[in-house]
Every structure is written in C-alpha cells, then in structure tokens.
C-alpha distance (Angstrom), angle and dihedral (degrees) to the residues before:
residue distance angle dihedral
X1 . . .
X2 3.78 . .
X3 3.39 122.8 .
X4 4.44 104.9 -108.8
X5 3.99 118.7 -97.3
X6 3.52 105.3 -112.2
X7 3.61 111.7 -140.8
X8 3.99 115.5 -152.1
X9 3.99 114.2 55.3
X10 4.12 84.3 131.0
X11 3.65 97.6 -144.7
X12 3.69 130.4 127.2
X13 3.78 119.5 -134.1
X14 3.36 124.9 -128.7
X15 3.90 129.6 -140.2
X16 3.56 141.9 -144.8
X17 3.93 118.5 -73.9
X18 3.92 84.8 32.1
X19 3.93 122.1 138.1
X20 3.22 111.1 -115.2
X21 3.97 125.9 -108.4
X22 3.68 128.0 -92.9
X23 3.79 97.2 -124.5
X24 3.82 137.4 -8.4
X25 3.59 119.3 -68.8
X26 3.91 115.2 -104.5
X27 3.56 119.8 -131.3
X28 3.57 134.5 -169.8
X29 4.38 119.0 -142.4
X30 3.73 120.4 -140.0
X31 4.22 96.3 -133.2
X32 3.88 89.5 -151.5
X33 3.54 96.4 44.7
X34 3.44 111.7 10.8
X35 3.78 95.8 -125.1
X36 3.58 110.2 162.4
X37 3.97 117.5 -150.0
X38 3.83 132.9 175.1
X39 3.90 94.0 -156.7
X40 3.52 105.8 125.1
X41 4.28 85.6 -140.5
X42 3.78 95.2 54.7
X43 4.34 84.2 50.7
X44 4.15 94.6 53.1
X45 3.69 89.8 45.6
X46 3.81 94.9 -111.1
X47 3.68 92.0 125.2
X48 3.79 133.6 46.5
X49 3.45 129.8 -126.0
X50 4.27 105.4 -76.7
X51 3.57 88.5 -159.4
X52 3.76 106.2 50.0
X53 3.95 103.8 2.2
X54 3.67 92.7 -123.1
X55 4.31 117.3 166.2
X56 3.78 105.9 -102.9
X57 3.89 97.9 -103.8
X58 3.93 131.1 140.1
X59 4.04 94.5 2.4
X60 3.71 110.8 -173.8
X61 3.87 127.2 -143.6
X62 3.86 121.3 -123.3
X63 2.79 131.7 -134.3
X64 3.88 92.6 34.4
X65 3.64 124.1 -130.5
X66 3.96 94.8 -98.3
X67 3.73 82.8 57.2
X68 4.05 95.9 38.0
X69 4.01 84.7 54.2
X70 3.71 96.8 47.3
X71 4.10 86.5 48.2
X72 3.93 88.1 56.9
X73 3.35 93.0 46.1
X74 3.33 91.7 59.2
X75 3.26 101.9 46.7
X76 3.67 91.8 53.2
X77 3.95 89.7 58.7
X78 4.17 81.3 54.3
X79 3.45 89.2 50.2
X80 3.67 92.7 44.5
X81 4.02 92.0 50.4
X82 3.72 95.4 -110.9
X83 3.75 101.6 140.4
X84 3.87 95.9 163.8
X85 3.70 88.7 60.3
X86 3.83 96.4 37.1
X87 4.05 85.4 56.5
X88 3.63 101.9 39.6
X89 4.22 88.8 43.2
X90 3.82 96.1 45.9
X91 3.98 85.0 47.7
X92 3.55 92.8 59.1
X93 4.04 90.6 42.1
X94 3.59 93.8 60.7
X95 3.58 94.8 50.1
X96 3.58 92.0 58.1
X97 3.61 86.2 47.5
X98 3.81 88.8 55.0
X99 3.70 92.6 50.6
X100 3.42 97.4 45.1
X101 3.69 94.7 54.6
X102 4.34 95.0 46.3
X103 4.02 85.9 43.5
X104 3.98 82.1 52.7
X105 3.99 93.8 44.4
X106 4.06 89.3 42.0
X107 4.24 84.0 55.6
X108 3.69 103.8 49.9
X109 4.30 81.0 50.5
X110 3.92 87.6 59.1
X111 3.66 100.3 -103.6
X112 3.89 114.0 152.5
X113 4.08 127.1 -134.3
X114 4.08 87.8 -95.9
X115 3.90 93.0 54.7
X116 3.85 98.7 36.7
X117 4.15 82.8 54.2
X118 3.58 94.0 45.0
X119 4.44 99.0 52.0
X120 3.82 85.5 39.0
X121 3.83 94.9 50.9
X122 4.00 92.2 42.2
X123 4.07 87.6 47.2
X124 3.78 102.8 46.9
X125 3.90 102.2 138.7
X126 3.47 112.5 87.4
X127 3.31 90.7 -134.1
X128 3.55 93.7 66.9
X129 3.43 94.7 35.8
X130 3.84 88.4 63.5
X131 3.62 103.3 32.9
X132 3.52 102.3 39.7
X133 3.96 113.4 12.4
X134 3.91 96.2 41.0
X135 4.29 90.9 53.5
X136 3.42 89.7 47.3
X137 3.67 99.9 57.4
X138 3.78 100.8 37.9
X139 3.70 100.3 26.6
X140 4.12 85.7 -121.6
X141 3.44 127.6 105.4
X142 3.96 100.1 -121.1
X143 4.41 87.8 -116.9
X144 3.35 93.6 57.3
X145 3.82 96.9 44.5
X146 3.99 88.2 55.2
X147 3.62 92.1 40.4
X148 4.30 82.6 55.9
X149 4.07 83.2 46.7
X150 3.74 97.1 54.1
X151 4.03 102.5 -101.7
X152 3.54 99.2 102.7
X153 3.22 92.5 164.8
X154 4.14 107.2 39.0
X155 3.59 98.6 106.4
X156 3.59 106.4 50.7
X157 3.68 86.5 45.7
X158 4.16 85.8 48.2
X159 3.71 86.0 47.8
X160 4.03 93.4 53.7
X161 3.52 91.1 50.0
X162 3.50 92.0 50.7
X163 3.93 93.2 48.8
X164 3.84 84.0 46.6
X165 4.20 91.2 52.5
X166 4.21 91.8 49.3
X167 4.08 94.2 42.6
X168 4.34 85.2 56.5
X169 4.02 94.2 40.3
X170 3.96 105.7 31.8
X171 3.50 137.6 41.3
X172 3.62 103.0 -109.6
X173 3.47 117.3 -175.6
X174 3.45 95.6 -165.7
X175 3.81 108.8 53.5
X176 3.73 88.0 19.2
X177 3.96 131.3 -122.0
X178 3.82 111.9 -65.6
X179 3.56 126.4 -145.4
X180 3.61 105.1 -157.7
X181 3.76 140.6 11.4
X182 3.64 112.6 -139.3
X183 3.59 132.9 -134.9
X184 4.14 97.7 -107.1
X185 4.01 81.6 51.2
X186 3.64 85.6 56.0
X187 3.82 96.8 44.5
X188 3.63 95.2 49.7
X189 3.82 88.0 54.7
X190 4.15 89.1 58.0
X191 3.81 81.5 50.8
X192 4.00 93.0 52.3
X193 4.15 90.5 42.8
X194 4.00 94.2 48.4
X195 4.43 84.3 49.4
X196 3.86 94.4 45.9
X197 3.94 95.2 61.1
X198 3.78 86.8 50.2
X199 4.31 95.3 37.1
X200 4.20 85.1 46.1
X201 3.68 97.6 46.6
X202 4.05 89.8 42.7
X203 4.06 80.5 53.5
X204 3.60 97.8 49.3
X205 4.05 89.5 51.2
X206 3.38 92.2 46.4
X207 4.36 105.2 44.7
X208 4.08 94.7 14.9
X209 3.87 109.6 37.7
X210 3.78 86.5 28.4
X211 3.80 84.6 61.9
X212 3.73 110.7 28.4
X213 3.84 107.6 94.9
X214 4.00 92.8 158.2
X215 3.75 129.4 40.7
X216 3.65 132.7 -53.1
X217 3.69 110.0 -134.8
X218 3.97 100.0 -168.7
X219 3.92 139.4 51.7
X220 3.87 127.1 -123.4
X221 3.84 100.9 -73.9
C-alpha cells in the first residue's frame, strides 16, 4: 500500500525556464512527525501540526544553516558568473539532499545510526542510490514518485546536469571531456536546486511523515 499524499506543505513549485530564487526556502520540521511545512503560521507555532496534531513545541528549521550557507554560497558563484562552480556545487547539494531524505526514510523504518551508515556507505553512487536504494525503501521508483509530486521531469534534468558535471571533471570517454560549462548549464542548475527543496520536502511528507506515528528524535542533517 502506498504511503497517503499529504496535502499542505504550502509551497509553490517552480518550473523550467524559471529564475531562480533569492535565497533558500525556510522550512519548519514537525519533531513528532517530521512534517516539514513552509507556512510561515506552522514556523511561529501558531498552528499545529495538520498531519499529526502535535502542540507547536521545539520546531526545527530546514534546511539547516550549514546547508543555508552552502546555498548562498552558491548562489553568489551564480551571481558572480561562475557556472563551473555553480554546476559542480549544486551537484554535490543535491546529493546531500538525496541522502538526507533515504537516511530520513531508513529512520522512520527503525533503522539505527550504524545501519543507516552502513546501506548509505555501500550505495554511494547516485545512481544506485536512485535506482536501486530509493525503490527499495518506498516501494517507488524515485521517477515515478516525482512524476506523482508534480516534477515530471526533475530527474532527467538532474541526470543531465550530472552528465554535464562528470564530462567537465573526468575524462569520459563516452560523452567526451568538456572544456567549459556554459552559463544556461549553470542556470538550469539554479532551476534544479530551487525544485529539490520543494521535490525533497514533498518526499519527506509523503515516505517520512506518512510513516512516523511516534517521535522523531533527530533534525535534518
């Protein structure tokens, strides 16, 4: 049985061709759940949580400030006109996104620190993390779960920024070494960063909240 759509994150998605946001989003975490909501009222404590009615104590912001500063930093490169960094940084964000939402699905399923580490550490290629590890937890393949989420068309977008990082940093002799990374690369990336927060929380409402009937004991790492 799928886990139930949970209406409510408040947050508009964005599209392709979009500029990109000023600043990361701000979230706020649902301790007992781990709901994650943009609403500015479920932050200050004014509402409760709509998905498991718990009081309005110890809310958590996400994405944390180690992430928040990374995010700025990157869009300072952007600014700057430094697309190789902007792809190559971005890249590396949404990774940590992606491991920060299975270690989060792996949790609510019981899984201590030790084994989270352990299926993480023997699953580090994305690819595998996506294809294999993702399915396996949620019982979705990860396409079809953003497809469901309305961003049909994140991860073969994700996947040509990917190809687009390992062409300018490895020798790849299939797609071929590449020189440069150009500025519409670069923008597309800020696209792709300002959909993950929204595709990642969406996830974490759907496979975390969904399945978190007790308490939460730690914060989006």
């Amino acid at each position: 049985m799928k886990p139930k759509q949970v209406k409510g994150t408040f947050h508009r998605q964005s599209g392709e061709g979009q500029a990109a946001e000023l600043e990361a989003p701000r979230y706020w975490e649902c301790p007992a759940c781990g709901y994650l909501s943009a609403d500015p009222a479920f932050g200050d404590g004014t509402k409760a949580c709509p998905f498991c009615d718990a009081p309005p104590d110890s809310r958590r912001v996400f994405p944390p400030d180690r992430l928040r500063r990374l995010d700025e930093r990157i869009r300072r490169y952007h600014a700057d006109g430094e697309s190789e960094i902007v792809v190559i940084l971005v890249a590396t964000f949404l990774e940590t996104l992606l491991e920060d939402i299975l270690d989060r699905i792996m949790q609510t399923r019981g899984a201590d620190v030790a084994v989270r580490a352990a299926v993480l550490d023997g699953q580090r290629a994305v690819g595998q993390r996506i294809g294999r590890l993702f399915p396996t937890l949620t019982g979705e393949q990860f396409e079809d779960a953003a497809a469901e989420l309305g961003f049909r068309d994140f991860p073969h977008r994700w996947r040509q920024m990917r190809a687009a990082r390992n062409a300018f940093i490895h020798d790849d002799p299939y797609e071929g070494v590449r020189e440069t990374i150009e500025a519409k690369t670069a923008a597309e990336a800020m696209e792709l960063l300002d959909q993950a927060y929204k595709l990642f929380v969406s996830i974490n409402n759907r496979f975390v909240a969904s399945s978190t009937r007790g308490g939460r004991a730690s914060s989006p790492s």
